[in-house]
C-alpha positions as CSV (number, residue, x, y, z in Angstrom):
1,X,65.1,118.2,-126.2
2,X,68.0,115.8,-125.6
3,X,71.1,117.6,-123.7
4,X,74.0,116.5,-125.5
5,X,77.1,114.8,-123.0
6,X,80.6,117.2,-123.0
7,X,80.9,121.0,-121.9
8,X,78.6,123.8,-123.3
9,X,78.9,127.3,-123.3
10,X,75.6,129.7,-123.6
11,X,75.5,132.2,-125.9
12,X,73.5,134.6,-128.5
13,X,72.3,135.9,-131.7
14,X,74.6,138.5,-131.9
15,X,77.7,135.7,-131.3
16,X,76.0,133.3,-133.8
17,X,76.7,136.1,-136.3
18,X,80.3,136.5,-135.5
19,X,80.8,132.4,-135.9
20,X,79.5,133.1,-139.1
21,X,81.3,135.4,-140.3
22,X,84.6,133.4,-139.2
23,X,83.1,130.4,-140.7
24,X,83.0,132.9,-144.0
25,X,86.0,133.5,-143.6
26,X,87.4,130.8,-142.8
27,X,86.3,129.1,-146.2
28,X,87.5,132.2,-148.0
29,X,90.7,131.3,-147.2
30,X,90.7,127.8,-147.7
31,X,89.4,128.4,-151.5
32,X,92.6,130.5,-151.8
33,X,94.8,127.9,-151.0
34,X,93.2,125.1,-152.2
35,X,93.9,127.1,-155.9
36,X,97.6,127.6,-155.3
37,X,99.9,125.0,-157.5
38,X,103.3,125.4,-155.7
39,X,104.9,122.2,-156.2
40,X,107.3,123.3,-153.5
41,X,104.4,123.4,-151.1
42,X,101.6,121.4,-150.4
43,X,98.6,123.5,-149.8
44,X,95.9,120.6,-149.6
45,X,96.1,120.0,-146.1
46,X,96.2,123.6,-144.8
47,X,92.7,124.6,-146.9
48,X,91.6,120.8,-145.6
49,X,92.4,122.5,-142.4
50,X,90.8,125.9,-143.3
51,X,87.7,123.8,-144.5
52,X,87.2,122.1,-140.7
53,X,87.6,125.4,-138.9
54,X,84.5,126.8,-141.5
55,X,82.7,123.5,-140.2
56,X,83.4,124.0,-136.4
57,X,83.0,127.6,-136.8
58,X,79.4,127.4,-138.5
59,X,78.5,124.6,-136.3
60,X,78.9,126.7,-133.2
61,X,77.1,129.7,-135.5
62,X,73.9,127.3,-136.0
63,X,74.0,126.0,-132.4
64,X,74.1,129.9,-130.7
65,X,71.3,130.6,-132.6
66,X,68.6,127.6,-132.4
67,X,69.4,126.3,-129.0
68,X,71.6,130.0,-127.5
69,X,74.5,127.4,-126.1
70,X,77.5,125.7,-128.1
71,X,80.0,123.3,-127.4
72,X,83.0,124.0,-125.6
73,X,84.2,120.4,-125.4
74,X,87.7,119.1,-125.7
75,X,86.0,116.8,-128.5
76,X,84.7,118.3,-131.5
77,X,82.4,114.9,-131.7
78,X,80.1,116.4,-128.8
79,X,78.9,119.8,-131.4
80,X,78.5,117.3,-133.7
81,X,76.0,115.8,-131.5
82,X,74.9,119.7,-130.1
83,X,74.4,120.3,-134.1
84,X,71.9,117.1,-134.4
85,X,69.5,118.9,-131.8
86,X,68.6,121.8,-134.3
87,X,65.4,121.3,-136.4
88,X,65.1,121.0,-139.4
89,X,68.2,119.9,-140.5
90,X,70.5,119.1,-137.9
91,X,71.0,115.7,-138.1
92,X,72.6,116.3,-142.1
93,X,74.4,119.4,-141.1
94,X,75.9,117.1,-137.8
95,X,76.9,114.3,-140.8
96,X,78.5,117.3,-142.7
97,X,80.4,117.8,-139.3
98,X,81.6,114.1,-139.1
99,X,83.0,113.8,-142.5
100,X,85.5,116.9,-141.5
101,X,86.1,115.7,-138.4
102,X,87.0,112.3,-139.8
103,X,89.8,114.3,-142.2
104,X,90.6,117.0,-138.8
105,X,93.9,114.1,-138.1
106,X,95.2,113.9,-141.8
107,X,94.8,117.5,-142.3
108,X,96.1,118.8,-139.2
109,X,98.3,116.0,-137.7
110,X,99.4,113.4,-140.3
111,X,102.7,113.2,-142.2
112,X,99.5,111.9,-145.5
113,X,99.4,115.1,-147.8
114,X,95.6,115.7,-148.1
115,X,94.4,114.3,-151.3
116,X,92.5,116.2,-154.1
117,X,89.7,113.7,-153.5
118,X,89.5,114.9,-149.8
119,X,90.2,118.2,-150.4
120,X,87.2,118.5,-152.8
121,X,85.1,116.7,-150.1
122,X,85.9,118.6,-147.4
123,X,85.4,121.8,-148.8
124,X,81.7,120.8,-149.6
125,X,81.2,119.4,-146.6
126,X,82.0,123.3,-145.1
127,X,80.4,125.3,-148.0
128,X,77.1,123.1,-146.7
129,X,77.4,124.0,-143.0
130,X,78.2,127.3,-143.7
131,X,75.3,127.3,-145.8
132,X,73.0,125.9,-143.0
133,X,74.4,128.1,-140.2
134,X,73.6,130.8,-143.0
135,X,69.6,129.7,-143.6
136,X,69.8,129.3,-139.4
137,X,70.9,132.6,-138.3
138,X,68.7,134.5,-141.2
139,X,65.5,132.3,-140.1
């Protein structure tokens, strides 16, 4: 197995589960404000937001529980690449990662509103790595 570059942290079963249930969480929230229709307040970015914290969140869940380390690097990139170590389906969940990572700037540091478009995107992009970390943890 390939070690991936950037900082990682051990860890356990019983912390893969709490990832989870933030990643849960996480995209709980994010559903919520992705309904609201404030015109006063744009709520697409923060549930784009919400969405990439489900991703990281079940990315480190998956990670703690095949391989019992996650990243703990200044760049999210390098748990993409811890993600595409697990087998079987690593390398899609890791391309899951990407695609929110790629939105992480608009969402969380751009003066660009998120659009519906991306929005839509990114929340399927979390609902499938929470989905993974989910058939992970319960293997």
């Amino acid at each position: 197995m390939a070690r991936t570059k950037g900082r990682a942290q051990d860890c356990t079963p019983a912390q893969a589960r709490q990832h989870l249930a933030h990643a849960r969480s996480f995209l709980e929230v994010a559903e919520l404000a992705a309904e609201e229709r404030d015109p006063a307040v744009e709520y697409s970015s923060v549930a784009a937001s919400l969405a990439v914290l489900s991703g990281i969140a079940a990315s480190d869940a998956a990670c703690c529980q095949a391989l019992l380390r996650r990243s703990r690097s200044e760049d999210h990139r390098d748990a993409e690449a811890l993600l595409g170590e697990i087998t079987p389906g690593g390398r899609n969940a890791a391309s899951s990662l990407r695609q929110l990572l790629d939105l992480n700037d608009t969402a969380n540091h751009g003066l660009i509103n998120v659009s519906a478009e991306d929005l839509k995107r990114a929340m399927g992009q979390a609902e499938k790595l929470v989905a993974f970390a989910d058939e992970v943890v319960h293997r």
